[in-house]
VEXDREN-2710 file (C-alpha; in Angstrom, 1 decimal):
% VEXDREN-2710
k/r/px/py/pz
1/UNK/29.5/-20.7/-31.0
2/UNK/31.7/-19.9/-28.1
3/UNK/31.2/-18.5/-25.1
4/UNK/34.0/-16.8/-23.1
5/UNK/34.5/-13.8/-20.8
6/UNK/37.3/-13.6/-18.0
7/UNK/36.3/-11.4/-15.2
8/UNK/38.6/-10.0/-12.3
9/UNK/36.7/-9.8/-8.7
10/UNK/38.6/-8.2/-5.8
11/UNK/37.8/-10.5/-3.3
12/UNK/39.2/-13.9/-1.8
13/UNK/38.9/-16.9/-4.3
14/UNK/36.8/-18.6/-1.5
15/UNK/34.6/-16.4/-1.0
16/UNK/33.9/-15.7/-4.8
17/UNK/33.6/-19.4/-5.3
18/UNK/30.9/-20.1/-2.1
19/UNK/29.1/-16.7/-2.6
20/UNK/28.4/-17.5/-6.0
21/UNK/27.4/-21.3/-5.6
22/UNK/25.5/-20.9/-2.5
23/UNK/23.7/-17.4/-3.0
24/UNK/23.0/-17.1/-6.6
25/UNK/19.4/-16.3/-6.0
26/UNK/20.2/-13.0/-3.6
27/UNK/22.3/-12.0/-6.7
28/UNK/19.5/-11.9/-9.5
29/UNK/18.6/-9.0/-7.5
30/UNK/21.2/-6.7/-9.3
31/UNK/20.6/-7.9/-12.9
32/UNK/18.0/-6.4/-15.1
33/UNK/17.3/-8.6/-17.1
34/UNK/16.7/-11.8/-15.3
35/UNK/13.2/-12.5/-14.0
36/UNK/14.0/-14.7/-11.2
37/UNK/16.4/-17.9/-10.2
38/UNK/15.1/-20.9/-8.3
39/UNK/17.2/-23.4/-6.5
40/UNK/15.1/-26.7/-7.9
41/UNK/17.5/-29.4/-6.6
42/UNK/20.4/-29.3/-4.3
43/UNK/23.3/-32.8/-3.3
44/UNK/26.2/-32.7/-1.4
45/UNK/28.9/-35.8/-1.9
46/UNK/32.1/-34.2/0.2
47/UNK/33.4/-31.2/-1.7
48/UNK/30.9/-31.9/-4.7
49/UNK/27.8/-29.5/-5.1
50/UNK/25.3/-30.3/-7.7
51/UNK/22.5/-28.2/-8.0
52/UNK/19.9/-27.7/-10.2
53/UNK/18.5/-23.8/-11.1
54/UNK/15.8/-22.4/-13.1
55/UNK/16.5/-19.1/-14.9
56/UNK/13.4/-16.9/-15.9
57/UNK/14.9/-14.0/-18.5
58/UNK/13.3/-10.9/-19.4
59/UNK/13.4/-9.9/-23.1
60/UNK/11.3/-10.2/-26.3
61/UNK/11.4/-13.2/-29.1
62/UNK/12.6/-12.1/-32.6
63/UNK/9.9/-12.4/-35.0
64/UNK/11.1/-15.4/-36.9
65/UNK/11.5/-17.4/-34.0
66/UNK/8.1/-16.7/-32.0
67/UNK/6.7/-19.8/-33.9
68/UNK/8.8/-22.0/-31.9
69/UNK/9.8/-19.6/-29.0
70/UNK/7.3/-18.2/-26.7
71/UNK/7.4/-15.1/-24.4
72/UNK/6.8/-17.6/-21.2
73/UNK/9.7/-20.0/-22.7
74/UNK/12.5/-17.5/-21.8
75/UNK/13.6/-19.3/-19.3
76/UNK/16.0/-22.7/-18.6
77/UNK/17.2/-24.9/-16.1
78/UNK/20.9/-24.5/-14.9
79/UNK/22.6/-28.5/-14.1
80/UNK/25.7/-27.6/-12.5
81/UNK/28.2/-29.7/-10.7
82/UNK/30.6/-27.7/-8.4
83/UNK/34.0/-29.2/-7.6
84/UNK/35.6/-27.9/-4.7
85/UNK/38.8/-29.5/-4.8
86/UNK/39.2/-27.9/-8.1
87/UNK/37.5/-24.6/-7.9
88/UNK/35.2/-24.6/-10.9
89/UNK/31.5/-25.8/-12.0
90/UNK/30.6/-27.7/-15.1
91/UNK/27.4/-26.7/-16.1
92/UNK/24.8/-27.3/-18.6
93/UNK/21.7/-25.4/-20.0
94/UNK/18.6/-27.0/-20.9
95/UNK/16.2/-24.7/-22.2
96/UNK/12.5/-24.6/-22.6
97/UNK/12.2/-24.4/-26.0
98/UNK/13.6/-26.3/-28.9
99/UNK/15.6/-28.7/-26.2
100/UNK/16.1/-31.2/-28.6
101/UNK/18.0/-28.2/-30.6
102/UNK/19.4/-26.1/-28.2
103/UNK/23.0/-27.3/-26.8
104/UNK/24.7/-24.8/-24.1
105/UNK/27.7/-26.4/-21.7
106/UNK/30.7/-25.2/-20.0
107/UNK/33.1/-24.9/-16.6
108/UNK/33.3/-21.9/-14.8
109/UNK/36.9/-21.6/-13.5
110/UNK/37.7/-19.4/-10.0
111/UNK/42.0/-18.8/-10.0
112/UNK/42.9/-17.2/-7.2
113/UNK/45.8/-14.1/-8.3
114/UNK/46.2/-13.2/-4.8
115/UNK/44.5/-12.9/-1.0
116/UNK/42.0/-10.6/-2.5
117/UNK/41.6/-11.0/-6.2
118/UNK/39.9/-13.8/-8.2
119/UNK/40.0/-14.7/-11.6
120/UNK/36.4/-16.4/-12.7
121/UNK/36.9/-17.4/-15.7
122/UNK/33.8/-18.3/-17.9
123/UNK/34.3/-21.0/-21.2
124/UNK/31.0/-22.2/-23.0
125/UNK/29.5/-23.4/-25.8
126/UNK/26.6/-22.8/-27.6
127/UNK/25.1/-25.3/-30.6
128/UNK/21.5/-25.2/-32.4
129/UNK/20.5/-27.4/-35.0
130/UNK/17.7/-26.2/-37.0
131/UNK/17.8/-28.6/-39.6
132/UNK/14.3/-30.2/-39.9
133/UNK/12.3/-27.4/-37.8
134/UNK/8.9/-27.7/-39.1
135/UNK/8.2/-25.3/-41.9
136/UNK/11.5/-24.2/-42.6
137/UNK/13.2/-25.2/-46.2
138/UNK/16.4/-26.9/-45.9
139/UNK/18.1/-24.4/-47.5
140/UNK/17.0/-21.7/-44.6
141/UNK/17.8/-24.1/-42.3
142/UNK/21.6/-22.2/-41.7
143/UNK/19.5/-19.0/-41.5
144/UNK/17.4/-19.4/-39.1
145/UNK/19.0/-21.6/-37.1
146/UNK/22.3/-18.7/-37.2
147/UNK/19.1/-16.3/-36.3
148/UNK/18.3/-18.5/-33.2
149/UNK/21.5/-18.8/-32.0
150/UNK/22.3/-15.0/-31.8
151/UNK/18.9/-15.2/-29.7
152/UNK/20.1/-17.6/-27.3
153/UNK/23.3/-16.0/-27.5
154/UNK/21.7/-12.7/-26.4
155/UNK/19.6/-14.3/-24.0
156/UNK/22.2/-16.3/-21.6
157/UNK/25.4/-14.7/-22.3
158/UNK/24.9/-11.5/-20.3
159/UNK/23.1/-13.1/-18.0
160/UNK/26.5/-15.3/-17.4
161/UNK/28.8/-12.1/-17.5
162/UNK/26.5/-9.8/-15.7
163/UNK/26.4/-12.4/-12.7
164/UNK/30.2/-12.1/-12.6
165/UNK/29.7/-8.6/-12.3
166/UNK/26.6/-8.9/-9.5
167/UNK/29.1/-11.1/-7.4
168/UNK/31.7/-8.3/-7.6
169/UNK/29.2/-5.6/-6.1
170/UNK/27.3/-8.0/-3.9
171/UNK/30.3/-8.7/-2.2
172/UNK/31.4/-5.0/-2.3
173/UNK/28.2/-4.5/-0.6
174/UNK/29.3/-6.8/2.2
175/UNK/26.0/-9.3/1.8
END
């Protein structure tokens, strides 16, 4: 399943790019539905950034997946590898339930449109494999496995999108 969204931010590609990378954490603030983000992990080699960030969602599990999905397993860590020289992040989910399952990866793109406008564009994708889950049938396997991929689809890709949209008014702000 893809992920994509394309959002326009009037400010400075530098800025955009930096605020974002470095001050993700003062962002959560400003969305709703995210618990909490921690910075777990942080390298520098010359204009490459990896981090490492756990996510902690708020939401509720749908009822056919709260046999493998718990309330206090809405959360996931957040591998990203920012590339200066490029303007964009690579970045790869790993969630806390069904990892073996759950495969969520993508780059983050900042293209700068002018002094003061940014394009960040946002290109994921999102894979679960629910083939041998214990007690499904194989031939609900598509099923629920279509089921928990909406979920995780509902879960992160706001969150991903709404922080475009934090960035915009935490800058606006002037933080």
């Amino acid at each position: 399943m893809e992920i994509r969204n394309d959002t326009v931010l009037s400010h400075p590609r530098e800025r955009v790019y930096l605020t974002y990378r470095d001050r993700l954490p003062e962002l959560i603030a400003l969305l709703p539905n995210v618990e909490y983000v921690r910075v777990l992990d942080r390298r520098e080699d010359g204009e490459t950034v990896f981090l490492l960030n756990e996510w902690k969602a708020k939401g509720e599990v749908p009822d056919v997946a709260q046999r493998w999905i718990k309330p206090e397993m809405l959360r996931w860590k957040d591998h990203a590898t920012w590339r200066g020289a490029r303007w964009e992040v690579d970045w790869r989910l790993e969630m806390a339930f069904l990892q073996d399952r759950v495969r969520v990866s993508g780059t983050n793109r900042f293209v700068e449109l002018g002094p003061a406008r940014t394009r960040l564009e946002l290109r994921g994708d999102l894979a679960i494999d629910a083939a041998g889950l214990p007690g499904i049938p194989r031939l609900l396997a598509g099923k629920v496995g279509g089921i928990v991929e909406r979920f995780v689809l509902a879960l992160v890709q706001p969150n991903l999108v709404k922080t475009a949209e934090a960035l915009q008014r935490f800058l606006d702000e002037g933080r």
